[in-house]
C-alpha positions in Angstrom: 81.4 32.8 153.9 85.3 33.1 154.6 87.6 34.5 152.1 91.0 35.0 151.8 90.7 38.5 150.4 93.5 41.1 150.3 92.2 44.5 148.5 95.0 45.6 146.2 95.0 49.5 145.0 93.8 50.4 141.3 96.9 50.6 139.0 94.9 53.4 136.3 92.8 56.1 137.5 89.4 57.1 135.5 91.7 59.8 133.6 94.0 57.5 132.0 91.5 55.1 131.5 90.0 57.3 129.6 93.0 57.7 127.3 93.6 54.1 126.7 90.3 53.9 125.5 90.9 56.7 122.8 94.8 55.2 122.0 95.0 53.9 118.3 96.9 50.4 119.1 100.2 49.3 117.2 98.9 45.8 116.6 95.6 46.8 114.7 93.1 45.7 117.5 91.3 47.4 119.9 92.3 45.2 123.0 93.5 48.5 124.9 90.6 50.4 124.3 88.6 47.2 125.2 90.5 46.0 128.3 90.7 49.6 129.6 86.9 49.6 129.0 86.2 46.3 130.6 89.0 47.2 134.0 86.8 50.9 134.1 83.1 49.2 134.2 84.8 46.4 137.4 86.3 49.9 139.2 82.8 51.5 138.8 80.6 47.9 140.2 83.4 47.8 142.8 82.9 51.2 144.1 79.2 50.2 143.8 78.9 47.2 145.7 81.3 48.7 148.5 78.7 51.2 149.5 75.5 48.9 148.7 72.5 49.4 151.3 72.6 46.2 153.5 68.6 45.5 155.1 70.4 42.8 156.8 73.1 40.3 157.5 72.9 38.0 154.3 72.5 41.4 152.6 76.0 42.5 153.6 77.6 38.8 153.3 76.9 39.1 149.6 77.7 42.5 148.8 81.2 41.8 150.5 81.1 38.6 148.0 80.4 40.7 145.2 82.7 43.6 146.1 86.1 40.8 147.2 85.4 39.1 143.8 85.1 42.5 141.4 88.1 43.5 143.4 89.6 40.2 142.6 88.6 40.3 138.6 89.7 44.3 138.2 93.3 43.1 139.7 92.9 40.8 137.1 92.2 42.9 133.8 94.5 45.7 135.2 97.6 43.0 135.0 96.7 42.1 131.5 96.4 45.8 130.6 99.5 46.8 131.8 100.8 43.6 129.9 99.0 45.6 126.9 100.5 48.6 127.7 104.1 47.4 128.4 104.2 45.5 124.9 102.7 48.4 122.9 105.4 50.7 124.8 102.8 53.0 126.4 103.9 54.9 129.4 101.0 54.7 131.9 102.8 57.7 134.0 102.4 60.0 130.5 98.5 59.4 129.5 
């Protein structure tokens, strides 16, 4: 199972996740708390699936799998919360 998987660092740490989830948002939904919510639970089942027991070969192949496409979807979320962010003028370096 071949991949063309490049890992990409995590834009938000635990801590300010944790304060997105708590910020009151300017357009009356809670898409940052729930996006912030949603790219914390992919970081945890990434760091997960990285250190995953492998009894063998096809154990590892799919752990990888699952760990290159979490990786893949938290990349994901943590563009459209920054596009959440950047619209509601929050400061990601401040929280």
């Amino acid at each position: 199972m071949k991949t063309d998987f490049t890992f990409k660092e995590r834009i938000f740490n635990d801590f300010a996740l944790g304060k997105l989830q708590e910020i009151t948002s300017v357009i009356e939904c809670e898409c940052p708390n729930q996006v912030s919510t949603i790219v914390n639970s992919l970081s945890s089942f990434e760091e997960y699936s990285k250190k995953c027991t492998n009894r063998n070969a096809k154990d590892a192949e799919i752990h990888k799998l699952l760990f290159e496409k979490t990786s893949q979807a938290r990349v994901i979320m943590e563009e459209a919360l920054k596009a959440i962010c950047d619209f509601e003028d929050i400061v990601i370096s401040d929280l």
